[in-house]
C-alpha positions as CSV (number, residue, x, y, z in Angstrom):
1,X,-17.1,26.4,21.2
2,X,-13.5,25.7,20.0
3,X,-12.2,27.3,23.2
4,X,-14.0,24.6,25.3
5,X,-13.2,21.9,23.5
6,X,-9.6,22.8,23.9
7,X,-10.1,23.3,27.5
8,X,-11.8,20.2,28.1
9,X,-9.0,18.5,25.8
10,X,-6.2,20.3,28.6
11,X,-8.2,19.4,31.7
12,X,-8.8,16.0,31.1
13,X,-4.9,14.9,30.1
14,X,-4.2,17.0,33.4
15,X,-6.5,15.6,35.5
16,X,-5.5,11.6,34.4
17,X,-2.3,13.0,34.1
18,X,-2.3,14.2,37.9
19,X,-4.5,10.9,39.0
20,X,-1.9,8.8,37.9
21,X,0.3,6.4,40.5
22,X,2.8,5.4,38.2
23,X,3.9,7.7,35.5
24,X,5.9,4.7,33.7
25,X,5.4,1.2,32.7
26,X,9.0,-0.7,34.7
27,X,9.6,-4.2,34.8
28,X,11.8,-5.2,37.9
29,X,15.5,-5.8,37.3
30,X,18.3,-6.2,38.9
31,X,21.7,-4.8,38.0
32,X,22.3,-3.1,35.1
33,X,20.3,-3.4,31.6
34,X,21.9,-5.7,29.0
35,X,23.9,-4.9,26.4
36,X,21.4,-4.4,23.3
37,X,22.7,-7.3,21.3
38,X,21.7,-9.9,24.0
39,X,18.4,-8.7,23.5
40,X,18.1,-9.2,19.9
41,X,19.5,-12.3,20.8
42,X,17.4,-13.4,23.4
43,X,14.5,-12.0,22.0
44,X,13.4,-11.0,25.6
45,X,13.6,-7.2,26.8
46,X,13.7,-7.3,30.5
47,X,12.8,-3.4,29.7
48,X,9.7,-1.7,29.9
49,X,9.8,1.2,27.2
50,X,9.4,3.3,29.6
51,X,12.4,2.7,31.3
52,X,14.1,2.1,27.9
53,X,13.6,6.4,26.9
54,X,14.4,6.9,30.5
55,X,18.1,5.0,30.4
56,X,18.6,6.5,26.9
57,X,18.0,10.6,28.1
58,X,20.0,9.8,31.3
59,X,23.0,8.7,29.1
60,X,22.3,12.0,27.4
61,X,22.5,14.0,30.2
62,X,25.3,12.4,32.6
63,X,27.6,10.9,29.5
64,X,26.8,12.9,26.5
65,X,25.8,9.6,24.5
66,X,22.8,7.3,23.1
67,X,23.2,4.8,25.1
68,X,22.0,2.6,28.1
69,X,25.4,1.0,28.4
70,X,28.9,1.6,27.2
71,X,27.9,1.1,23.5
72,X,25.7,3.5,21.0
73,X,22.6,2.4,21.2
74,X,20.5,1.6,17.8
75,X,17.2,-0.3,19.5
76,X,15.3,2.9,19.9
77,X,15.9,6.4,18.1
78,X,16.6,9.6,20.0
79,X,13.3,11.8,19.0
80,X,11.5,10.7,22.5
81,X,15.1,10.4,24.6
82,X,15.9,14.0,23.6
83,X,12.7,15.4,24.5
84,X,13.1,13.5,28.1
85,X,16.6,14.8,28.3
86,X,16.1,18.1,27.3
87,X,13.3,18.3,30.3
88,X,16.4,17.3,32.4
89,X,14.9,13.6,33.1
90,X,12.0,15.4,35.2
91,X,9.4,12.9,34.5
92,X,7.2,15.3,36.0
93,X,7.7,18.4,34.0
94,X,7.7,15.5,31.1
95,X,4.1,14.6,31.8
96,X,3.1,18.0,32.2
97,X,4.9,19.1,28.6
98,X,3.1,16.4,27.5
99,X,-0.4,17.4,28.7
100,X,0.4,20.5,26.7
101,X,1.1,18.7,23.6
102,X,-1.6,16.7,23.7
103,X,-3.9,20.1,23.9
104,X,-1.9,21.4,20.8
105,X,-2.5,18.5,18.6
106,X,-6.0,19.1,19.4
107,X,-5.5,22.8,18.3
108,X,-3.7,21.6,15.1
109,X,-6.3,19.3,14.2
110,X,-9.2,22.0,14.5
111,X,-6.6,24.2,12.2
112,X,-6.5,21.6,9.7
113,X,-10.2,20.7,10.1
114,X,-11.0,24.1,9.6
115,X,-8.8,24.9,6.3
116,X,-9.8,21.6,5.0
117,X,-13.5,21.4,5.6
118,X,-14.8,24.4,7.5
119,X,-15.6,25.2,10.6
120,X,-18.5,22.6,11.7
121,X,-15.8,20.0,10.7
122,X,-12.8,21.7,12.4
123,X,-14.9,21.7,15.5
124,X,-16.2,17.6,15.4
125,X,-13.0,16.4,14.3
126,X,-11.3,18.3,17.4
127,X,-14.1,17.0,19.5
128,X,-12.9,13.3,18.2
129,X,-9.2,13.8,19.5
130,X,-10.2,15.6,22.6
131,X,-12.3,13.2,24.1
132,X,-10.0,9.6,22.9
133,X,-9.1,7.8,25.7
134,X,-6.3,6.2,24.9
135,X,-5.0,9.6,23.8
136,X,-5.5,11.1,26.9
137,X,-3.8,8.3,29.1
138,X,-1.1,8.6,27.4
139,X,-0.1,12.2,27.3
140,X,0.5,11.1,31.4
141,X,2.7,8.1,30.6
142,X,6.4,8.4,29.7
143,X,5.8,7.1,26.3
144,X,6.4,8.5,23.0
145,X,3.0,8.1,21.2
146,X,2.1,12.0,22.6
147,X,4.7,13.5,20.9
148,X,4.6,11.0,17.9
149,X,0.6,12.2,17.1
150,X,1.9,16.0,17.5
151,X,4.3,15.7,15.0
152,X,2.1,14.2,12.2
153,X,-0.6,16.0,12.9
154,X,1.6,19.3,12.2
155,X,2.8,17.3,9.0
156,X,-0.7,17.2,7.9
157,X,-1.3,20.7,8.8
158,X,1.7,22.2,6.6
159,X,1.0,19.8,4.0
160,X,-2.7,21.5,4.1
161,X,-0.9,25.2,4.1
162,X,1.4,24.1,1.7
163,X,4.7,24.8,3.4
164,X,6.0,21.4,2.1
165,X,9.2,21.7,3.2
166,X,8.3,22.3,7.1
167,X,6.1,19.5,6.4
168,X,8.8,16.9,5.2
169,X,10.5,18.4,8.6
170,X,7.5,17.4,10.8
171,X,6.9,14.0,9.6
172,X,11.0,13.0,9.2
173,X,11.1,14.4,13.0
174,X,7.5,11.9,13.5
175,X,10.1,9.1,12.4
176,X,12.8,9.5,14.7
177,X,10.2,9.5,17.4
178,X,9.0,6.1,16.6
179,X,10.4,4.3,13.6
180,X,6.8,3.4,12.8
181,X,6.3,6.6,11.1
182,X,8.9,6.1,8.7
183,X,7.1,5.2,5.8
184,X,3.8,8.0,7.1
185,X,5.2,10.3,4.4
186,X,3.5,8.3,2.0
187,X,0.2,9.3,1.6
188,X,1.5,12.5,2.1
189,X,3.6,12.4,-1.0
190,X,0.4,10.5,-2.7
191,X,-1.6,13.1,-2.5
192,X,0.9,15.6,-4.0
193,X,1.6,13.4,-6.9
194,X,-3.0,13.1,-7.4
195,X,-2.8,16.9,-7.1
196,X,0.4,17.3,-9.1
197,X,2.1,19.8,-7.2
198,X,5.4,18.5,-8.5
199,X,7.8,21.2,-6.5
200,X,6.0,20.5,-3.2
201,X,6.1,17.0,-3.6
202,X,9.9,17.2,-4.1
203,X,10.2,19.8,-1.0
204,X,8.8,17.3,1.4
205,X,10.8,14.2,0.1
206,X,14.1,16.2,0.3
207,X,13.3,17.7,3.7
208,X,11.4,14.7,4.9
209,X,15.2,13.0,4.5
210,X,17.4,14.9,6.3
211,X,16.6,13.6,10.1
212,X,16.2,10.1,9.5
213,X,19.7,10.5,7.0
214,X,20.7,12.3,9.3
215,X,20.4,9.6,11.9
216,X,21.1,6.4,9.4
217,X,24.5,8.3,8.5
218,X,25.2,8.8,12.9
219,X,24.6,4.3,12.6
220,X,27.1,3.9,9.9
221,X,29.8,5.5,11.7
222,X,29.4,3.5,14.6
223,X,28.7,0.2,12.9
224,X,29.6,0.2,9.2
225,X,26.9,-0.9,8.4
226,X,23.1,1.2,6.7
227,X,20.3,0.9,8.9
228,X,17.9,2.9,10.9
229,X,17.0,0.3,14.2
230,X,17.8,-2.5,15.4
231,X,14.2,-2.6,16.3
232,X,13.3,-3.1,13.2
233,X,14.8,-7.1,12.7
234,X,13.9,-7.9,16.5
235,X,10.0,-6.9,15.6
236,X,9.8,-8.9,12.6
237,X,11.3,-12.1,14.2
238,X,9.8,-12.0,17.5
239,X,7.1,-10.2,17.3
240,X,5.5,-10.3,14.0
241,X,6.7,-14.4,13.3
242,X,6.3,-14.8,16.3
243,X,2.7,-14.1,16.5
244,X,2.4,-16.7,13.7
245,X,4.9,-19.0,15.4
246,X,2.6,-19.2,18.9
247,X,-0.5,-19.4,16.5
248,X,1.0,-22.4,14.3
249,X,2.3,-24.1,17.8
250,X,-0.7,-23.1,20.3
251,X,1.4,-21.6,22.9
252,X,1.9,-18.2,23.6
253,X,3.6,-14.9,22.2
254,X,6.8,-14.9,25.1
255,X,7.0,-19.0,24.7
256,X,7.0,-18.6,20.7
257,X,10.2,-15.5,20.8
258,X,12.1,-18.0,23.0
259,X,11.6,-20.9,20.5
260,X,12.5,-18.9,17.8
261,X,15.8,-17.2,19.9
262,X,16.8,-20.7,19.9
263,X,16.1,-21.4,16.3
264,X,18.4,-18.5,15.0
265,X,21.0,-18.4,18.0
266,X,23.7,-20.0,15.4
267,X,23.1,-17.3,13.4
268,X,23.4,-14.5,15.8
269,X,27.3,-13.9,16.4
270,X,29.0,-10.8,16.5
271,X,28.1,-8.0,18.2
272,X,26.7,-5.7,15.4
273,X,23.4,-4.5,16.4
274,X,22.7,-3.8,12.8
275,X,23.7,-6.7,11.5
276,X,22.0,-9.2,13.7
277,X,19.0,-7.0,13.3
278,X,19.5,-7.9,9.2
279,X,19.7,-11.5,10.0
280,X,16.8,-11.5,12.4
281,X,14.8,-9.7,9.5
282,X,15.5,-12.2,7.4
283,X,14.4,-15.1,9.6
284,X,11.4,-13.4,10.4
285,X,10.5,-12.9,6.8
286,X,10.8,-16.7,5.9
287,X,9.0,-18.1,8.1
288,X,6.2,-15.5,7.6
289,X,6.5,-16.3,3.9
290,X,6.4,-20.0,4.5
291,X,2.3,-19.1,5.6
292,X,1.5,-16.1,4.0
293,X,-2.5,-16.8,4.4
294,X,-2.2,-17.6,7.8
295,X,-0.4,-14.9,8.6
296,X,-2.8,-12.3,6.9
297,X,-6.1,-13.9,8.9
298,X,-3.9,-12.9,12.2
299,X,-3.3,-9.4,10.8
300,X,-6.9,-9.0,10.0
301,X,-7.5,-9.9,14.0
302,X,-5.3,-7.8,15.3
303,X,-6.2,-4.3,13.6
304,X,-9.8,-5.4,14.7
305,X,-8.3,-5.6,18.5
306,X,-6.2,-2.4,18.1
307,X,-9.8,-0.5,16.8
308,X,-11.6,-2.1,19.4
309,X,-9.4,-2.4,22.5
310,X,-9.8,-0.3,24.8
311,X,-7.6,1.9,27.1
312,X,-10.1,2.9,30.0
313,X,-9.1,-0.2,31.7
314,X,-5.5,0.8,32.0
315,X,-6.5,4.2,32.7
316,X,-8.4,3.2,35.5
317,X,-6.0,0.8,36.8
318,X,-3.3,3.6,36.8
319,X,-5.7,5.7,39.0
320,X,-6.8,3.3,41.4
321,X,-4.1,0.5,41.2
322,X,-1.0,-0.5,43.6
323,X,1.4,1.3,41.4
324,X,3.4,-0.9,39.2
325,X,2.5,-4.3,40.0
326,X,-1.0,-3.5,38.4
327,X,0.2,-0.2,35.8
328,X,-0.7,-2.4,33.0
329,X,-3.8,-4.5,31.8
330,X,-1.5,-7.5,31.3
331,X,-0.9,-7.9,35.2
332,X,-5.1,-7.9,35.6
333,X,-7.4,-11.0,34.2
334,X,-10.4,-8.6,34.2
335,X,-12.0,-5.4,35.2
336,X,-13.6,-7.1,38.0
337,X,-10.4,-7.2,39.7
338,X,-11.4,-3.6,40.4
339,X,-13.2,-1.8,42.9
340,X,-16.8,-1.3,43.0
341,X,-17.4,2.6,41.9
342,X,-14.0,2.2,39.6
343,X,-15.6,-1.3,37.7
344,X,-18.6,0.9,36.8
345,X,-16.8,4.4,35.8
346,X,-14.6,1.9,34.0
347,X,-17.4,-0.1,32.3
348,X,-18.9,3.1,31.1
349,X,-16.1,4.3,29.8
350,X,-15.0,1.2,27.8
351,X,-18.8,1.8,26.3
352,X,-18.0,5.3,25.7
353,X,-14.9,4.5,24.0
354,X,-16.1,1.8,21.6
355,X,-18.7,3.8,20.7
356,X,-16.5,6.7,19.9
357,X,-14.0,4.5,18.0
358,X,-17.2,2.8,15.9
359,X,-18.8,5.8,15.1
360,X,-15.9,7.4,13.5
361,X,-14.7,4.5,11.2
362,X,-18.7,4.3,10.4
363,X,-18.3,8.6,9.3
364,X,-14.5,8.1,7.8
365,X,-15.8,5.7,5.1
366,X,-19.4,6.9,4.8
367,X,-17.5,10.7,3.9
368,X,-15.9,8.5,0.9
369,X,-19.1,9.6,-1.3
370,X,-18.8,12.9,-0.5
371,X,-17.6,14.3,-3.7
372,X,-15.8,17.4,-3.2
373,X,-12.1,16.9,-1.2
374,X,-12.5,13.0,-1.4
375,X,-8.6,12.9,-2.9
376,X,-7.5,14.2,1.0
377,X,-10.2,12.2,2.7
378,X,-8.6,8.8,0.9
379,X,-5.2,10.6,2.5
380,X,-6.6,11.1,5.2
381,X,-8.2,7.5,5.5
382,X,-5.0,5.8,4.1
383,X,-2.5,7.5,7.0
384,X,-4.9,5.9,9.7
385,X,-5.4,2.7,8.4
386,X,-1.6,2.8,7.8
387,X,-0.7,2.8,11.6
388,X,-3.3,0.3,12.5
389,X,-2.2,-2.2,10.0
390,X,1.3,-1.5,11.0
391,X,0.7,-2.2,14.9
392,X,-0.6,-5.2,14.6
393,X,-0.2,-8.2,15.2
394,X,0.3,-6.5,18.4
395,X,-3.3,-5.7,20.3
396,X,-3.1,-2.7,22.0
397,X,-5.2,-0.4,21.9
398,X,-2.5,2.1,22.4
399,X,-1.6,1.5,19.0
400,X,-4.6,3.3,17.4
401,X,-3.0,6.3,19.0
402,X,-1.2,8.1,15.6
403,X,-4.2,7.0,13.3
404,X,-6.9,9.1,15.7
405,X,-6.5,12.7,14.4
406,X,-6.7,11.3,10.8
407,X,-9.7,9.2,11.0
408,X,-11.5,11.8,13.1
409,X,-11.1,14.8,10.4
410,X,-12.0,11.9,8.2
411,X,-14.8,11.5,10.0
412,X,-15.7,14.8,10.4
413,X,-15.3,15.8,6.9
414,X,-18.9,14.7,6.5
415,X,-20.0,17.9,8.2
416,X,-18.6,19.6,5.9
417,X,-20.4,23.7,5.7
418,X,-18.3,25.0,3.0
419,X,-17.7,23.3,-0.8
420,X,-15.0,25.6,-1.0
421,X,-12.7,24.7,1.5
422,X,-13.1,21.3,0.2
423,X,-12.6,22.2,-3.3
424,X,-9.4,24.4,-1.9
425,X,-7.7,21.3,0.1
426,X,-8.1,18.8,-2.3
427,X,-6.8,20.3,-5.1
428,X,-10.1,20.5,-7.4
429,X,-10.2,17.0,-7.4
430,X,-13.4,15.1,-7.7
């Protein structure tokens, strides 16, 4: 049985992977990409991410840099880039690596399934991951959230086997993939400290520091100045205010980043990536602060629409669309845009995949009162609600993506066959 479900797991990322007519999300530009500062200026990326990793490996490989233009580039970090570059920019040998990734994390999460919980556990908690949709569009797209889940989920599993140290490795390698996994270590390090395993706990904090230091210290050179990504200040401006700014003035996300460009543009001289991401950091936390309540009720919405929002549409779209005019559910106003026989398999597999996604989050919090290994199932519970609360208030359902191999051995923890292993992976705790 777990054979199948890893076959099924491979064949369906290769076949979407395969179906595909656009690999990549691009916006159309002209001319070269802008210098990164005019876009934490501007608060405007005329750059799909896509293309973003794709600029970044190709300075890699033709100029031996991290960078889309002459200057070292802090916007995104180089875990995604390298693996791009180290395929030689061959997005199709990328897809196809990813494919295989994808059918590993599945493997790693029936590993930790099955020390954790047992084997009936291992094997519905697999099931879980195999079958998400947004997880398997996305091992086909040249985006980082494949390799992101991969890494975390082999976090998890040498937590699990207690090689702490790899473990810290894993998850500090998770953060240079995506900086949204910088703070994943967490509950990791929580449930360490609840077990009291003092030297492992230790192991994976000193470990779990040396890429992202690593990385910070590779900034500092170039810019004098601490700091991970300029990401970080051009999210909490323009996206995160900025969801509260087009909420507090009724007009939408792009209109509210160019108000607020506008607002801080006296602010914003220099050409210190770092630094103008501090500034915008600190404009985006102000205003936030200035409606705190407000704010929180558009959180609360957006995890909701990241549980709930579904991928088949875009997977669909990427089958049967024009190529990049209609790669992304933005560019569409429905699903009746599509044809007949794709509207339906679409339809029923929007139903499939909300009923997937409910019936997990139902099982992940009725295996709360489950009394033996509840100390890794709050873990376990805590890491996915982590990355949901984190993407939003962004909508995508794309963002569910790290939090799926967590809530589904959540989940599946209530099929727990053997007190034992439950006993073993949570420490004796009760």
């Amino acid at each position: 049985m777990a054979g199948l479900v890893l076959l099924v797991a491979l064949v369906a990322r290769l076949g979407v992977a395969v179906g595909l007519r656009d690999h990549c999300f691009r916006v159309d530009r002209t001319g070269p990409p802008a210098p990164e500062v005019e876009y934490l200026r501007r608060g405007v990326v005329d750059l799909g991410d896509s293309e973003q990793y794709l600029l970044l490996a190709q300075g890699l490989l033709h100029h031996g840099r991290f960078a889309w233009d002459s200057r070292p580039n802090t916007f995104r970090t180089p875990g995604y880039p390298f693996l791009i570059a180290l395929l030689g920019g061959n997005v199709t040998l990328l897809v196809l690596a990813q494919v295989m990734l994808g059918a590993l994390t599945v493997l790693i999460v029936l590993l930790a399934g099955k020390h954790a919980f047992g084997r009936r556990a291992a094997l519905a908690a697999a099931a879980l991951v195999a079958f998400d949709i947004a997880s398997i569009l996305y091992a086909g797209l040249v985006m980082a959230e494949t390799l992101l889940v991969l890494l975390l989920a082999l976090g998890l599993l040498l937590v699990l086997k207690r090689r702490h140290g790899l473990a810290g490795l894993a998850l500090g390698a998770a953060a240079l993939v995506k900086p949204v996994a910088l703070l994943a270590f967490l509950p990791f390090a929580g449930l360490l400290a609840v077990r009291r395993e003092w030297r492992g706990l230790g192991m994976l904090l000193a470990l779990y520091t040396v890429l992202p230091g690593l990385w910070t210290v590779r900034n500092y050179i170039h810019y004098r100045r601490l700091g991970f990504t300029s990401l970080t200040g051009a999210n909490m401006l323009y996206t995160y205010a900025g969801a509260l700014e087009a909420e507090l003035r009724n007009i939408t996300t792009d209109s509210a980043r160019v108000v607020l460009a506008s607002d801080v543009q006296t602010d914003l001289g220099g050409d210190n990536p770092l630094e103008l991401s501090s500034r915008l950091s600190r404009a985006g936390v102000r205003r936030i602060a200035a409606h705190p309540l407000r704010y929180a009720l558009i959180v609360l919405r957006g995890t909701g629409r990241i549980l709930a929002g579904p991928k088949s549409d875009d997977l669909m779209v990427g089958i049967v669309g024009d190529g990049t005019a209609t790669a992304t559910a933005r560019t569409i106003s429905s699903i009746a845009t599509l044809p007949a026989p794709a509207r339906t398999t679409t339809w029923a597999l929007v139903g499939f995949e909300l009923t997937l996604t409910g019936l997990t989050l139902l099982l992940a919090f009725v295996a709360l009162f489950r009394r033996h290994g509840r100390g890794l199932r709050l873990a376990l519970l805590g890491i996915g609600c982590y990355f949901v609360v984190m993407g939003s208030p962004l909508t995508d359902g794309r963002l569910r993506i790290p939090a799926v191999p967590f809530l589904a051995l959540a989940a599946a923890s209530v099929f727990t066959d053997n007190r034992a292993a439950g006993r073993r992976a949570s420490g004796q705790d009760s």
